[in-house]
KEGU-395939 format. One line per field, with one value per residue (C-alpha): x, y, z negated; residue number from 1; chain; residue in three letters. Coordinates in Angstrom, 3 decimals. Last residue first. Example, Ala and Ser with C-alpha at 12.3 -4.5 7.8 and 13.67 -1.06 7.14 Angstrom:
BEGIN
u (13.670, 12.300) .
v (-1.060, -4.500) .
w (-7.140, -7.800) .
pos (2, 1) .
unit (A, A) .
code (SER, ALA) .
//
This chain:
BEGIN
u (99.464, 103.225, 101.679, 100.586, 103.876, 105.400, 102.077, 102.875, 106.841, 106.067, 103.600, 106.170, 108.628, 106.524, 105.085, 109.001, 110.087, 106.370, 107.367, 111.419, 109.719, 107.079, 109.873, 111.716, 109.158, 107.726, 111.909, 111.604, 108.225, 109.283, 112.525, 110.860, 108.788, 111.606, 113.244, 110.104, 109.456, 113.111, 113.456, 110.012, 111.542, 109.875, 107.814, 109.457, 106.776, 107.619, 104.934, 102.223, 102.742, 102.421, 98.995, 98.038, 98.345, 96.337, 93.447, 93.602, 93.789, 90.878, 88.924, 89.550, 91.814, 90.958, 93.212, 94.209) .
v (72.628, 73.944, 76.963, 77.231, 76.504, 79.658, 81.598, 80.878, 81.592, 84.645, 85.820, 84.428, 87.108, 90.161, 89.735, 89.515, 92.566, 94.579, 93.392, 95.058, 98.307, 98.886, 97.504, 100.268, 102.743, 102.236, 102.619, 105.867, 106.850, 106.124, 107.797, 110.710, 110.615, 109.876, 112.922, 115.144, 114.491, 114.612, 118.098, 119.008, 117.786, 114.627, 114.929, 113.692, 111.760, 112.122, 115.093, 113.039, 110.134, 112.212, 113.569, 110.052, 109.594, 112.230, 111.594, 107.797, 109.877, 111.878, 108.661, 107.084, 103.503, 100.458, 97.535, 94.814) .
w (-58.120, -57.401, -56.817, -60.592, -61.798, -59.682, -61.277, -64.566, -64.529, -62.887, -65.753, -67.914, -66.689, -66.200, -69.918, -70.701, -69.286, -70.237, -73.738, -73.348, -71.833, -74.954, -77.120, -75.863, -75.807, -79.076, -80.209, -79.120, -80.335, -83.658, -83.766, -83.000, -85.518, -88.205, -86.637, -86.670, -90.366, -91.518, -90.238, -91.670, -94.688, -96.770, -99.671, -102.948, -105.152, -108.829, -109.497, -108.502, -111.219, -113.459, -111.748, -111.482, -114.972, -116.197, -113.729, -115.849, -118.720, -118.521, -116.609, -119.718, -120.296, -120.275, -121.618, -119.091) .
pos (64, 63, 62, 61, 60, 59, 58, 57, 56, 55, 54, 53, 52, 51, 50, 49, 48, 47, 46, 45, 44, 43, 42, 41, 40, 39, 38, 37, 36, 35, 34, 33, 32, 31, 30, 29, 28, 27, 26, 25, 24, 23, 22, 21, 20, 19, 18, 17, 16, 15, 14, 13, 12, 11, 10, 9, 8, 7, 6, 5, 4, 3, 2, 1) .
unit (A, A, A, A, A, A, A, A, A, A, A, A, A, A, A, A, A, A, A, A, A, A, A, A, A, A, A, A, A, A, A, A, A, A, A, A, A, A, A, A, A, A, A, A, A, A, A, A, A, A, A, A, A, A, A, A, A, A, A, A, A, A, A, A) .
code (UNK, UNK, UNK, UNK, UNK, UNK, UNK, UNK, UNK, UNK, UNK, UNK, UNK, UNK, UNK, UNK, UNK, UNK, UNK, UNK, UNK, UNK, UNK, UNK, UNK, UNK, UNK, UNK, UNK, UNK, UNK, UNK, UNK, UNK, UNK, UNK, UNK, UNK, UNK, UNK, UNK, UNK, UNK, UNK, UNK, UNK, UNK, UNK, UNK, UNK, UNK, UNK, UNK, UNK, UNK, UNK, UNK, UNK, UNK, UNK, UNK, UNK, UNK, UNK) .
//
């Protein structure tokens, strides 16, 4: 891998910079609430099967 100087590495990045596209503020708050949507569904859907082998445990544990 061939170096390079710090002048054009800081060169480079700045390119590189300029290509990124920044999201909206509208596409921002939608992705985020997306997010904590689906957190809460998964959040609800792991609690349903934590609940579930938890009572599966304890029902073999009885049996003991």
């Amino acid at each position: 891998m061939a170096k390079i100087s710090p002048g054009e590495f800081i060169n480079q990045v700045r390119a590189e910079a300029r290509k990124v596209i920044w999201p909206t503020r509208a596409e921002t708050t939608t992705t985020a609430i997306f997010v904590g949507i689906m957190m809460l569904i998964l959040a609800v859907f792991f609690l349903g099967i934590d609940s579930i082998f938890s009572l599966i445990v304890r029902s073999l544990l009885s049996l003991a």
